[in-house]
MIZAVO-107345 format. One record per residue (C-alpha): chain; residue number from 1; residue in one letter; x negated, y, z. Coordinates in Angstrom, 2 decimals, always signed. Example, Ala and Ser with C-alpha at 12.3 -4.5 7.8 and 13.67 -1.06 7.14 Angstrom:
# residues 2
rec chain->A	n->1	res->A	xx->-12.30	yy->-4.50	zz->+7.80
rec chain->A	n->2	res->S	xx->-13.67	yy->-1.06	zz->+7.14
This chain:
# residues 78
rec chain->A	n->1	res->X	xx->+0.00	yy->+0.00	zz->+0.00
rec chain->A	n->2	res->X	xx->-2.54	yy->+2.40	zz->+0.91
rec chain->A	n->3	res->X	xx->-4.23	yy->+1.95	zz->-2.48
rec chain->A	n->4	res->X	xx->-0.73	yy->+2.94	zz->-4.18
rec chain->A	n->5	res->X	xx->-0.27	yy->+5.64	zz->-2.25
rec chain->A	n->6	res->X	xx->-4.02	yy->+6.69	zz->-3.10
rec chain->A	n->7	res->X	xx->-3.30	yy->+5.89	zz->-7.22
rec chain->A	n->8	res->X	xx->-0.34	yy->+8.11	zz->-6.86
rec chain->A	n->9	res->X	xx->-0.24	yy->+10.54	zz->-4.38
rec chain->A	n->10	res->X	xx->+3.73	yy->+11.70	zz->-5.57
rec chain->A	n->11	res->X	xx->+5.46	yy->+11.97	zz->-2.28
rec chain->A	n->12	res->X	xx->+8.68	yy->+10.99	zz->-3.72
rec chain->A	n->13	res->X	xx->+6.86	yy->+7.81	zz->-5.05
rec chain->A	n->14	res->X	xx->+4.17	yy->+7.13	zz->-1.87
rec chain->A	n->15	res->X	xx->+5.12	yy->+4.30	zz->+0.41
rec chain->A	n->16	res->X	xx->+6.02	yy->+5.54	zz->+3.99
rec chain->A	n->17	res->X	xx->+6.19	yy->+4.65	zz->+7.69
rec chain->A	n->18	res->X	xx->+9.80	yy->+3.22	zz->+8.06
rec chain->A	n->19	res->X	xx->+10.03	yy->+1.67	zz->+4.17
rec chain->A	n->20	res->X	xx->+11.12	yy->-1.49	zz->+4.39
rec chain->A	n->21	res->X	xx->+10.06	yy->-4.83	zz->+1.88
rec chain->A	n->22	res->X	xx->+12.75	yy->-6.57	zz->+0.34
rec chain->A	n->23	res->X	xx->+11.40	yy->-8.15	zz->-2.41
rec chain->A	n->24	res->X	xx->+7.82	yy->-8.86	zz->-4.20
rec chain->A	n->25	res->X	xx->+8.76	yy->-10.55	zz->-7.37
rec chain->A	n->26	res->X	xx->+11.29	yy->-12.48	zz->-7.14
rec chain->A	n->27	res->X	xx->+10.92	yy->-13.78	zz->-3.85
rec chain->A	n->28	res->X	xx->+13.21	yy->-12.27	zz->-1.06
rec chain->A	n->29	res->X	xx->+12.40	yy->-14.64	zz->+2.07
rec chain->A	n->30	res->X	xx->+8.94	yy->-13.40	zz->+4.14
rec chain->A	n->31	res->X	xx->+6.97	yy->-16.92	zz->+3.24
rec chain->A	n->32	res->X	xx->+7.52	yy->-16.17	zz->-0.16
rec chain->A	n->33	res->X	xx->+6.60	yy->-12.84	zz->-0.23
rec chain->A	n->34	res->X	xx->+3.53	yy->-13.31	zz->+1.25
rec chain->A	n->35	res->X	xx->+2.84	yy->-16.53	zz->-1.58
rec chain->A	n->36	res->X	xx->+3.14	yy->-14.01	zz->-3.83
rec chain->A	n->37	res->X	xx->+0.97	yy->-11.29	zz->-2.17
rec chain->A	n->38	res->X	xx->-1.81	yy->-14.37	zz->-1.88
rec chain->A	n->39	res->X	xx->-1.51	yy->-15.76	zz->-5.25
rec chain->A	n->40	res->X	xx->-0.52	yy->-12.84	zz->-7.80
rec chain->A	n->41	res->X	xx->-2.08	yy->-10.40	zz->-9.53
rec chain->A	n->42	res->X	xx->+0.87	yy->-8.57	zz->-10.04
rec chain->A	n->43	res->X	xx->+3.40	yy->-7.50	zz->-7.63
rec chain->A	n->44	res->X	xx->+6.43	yy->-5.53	zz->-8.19
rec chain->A	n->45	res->X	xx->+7.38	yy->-4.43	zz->-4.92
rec chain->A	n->46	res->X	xx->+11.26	yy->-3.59	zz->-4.28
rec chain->A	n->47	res->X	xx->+11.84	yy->-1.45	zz->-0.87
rec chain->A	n->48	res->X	xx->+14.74	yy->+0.53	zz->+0.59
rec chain->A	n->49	res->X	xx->+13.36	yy->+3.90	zz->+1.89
rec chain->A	n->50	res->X	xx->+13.70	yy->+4.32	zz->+5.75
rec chain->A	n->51	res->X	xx->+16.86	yy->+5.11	zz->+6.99
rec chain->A	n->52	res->X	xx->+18.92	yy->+3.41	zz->+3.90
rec chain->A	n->53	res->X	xx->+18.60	yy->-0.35	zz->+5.44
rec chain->A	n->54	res->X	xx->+21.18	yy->+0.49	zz->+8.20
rec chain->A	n->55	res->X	xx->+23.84	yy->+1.89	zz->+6.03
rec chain->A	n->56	res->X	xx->+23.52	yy->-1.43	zz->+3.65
rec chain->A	n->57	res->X	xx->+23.91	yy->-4.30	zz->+6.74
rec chain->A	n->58	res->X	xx->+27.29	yy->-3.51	zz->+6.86
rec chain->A	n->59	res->X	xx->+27.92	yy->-5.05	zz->+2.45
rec chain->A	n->60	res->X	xx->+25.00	yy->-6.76	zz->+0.23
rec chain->A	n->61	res->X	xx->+21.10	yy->-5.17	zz->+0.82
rec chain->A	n->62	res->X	xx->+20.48	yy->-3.27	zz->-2.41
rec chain->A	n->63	res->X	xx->+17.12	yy->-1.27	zz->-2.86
rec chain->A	n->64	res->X	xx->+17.27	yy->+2.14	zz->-4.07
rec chain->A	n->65	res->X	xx->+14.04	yy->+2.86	zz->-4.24
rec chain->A	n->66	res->X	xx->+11.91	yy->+2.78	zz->-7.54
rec chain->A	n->67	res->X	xx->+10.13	yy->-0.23	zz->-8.22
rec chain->A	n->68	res->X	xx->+6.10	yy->+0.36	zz->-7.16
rec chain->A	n->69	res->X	xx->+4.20	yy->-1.25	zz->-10.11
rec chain->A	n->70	res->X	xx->+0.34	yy->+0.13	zz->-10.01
rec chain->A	n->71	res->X	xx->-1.18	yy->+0.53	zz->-13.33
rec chain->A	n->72	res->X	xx->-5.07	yy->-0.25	zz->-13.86
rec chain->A	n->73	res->X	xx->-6.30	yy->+2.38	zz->-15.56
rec chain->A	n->74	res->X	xx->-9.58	yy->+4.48	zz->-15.34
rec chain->A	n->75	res->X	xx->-9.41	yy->+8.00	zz->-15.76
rec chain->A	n->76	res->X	xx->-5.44	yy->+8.95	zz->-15.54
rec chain->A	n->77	res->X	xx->-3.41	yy->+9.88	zz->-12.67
rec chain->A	n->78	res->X	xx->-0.06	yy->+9.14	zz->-12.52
């Protein structure tokens, strides 16, 4: 995270205290998500911003958030 946040220091885009993870890939459970943190090269990281998770427990979780998806590249910013 804190290499995203370095890549693109957006604010609207940076990943915050509070953000919560719920879903890398495709996986949605925590063993999974960490499988994929171990054996991926590529994550695409779905989170719902910090106070947005407690307004979704009441019907189905739904991020809102963009998807974070770091580009490797070697002399552009974001």
């Amino acid at each position: 995270m804190e290499a995203w946040n370095k890549q693109c220091p957006d604010l609207a885009r940076a990943i915050r205290a509070g953000d919560r993870i719920v879903k890398i890939n495709d996986a949605e459970d925590s063993d999974s998500m960490r499988d994929q943190c171990v054996n991926k090269y590529l994550l695409r990281i779905t989170l719902v911003r910090g106070g947005q998770l407690a307004s979704q427990q009441a019907g189905s979780l739904r991020a809102e958030a963009d998807e974070f998806v770091p580009r490797v590249t070697t002399a552009s910013s974001c």
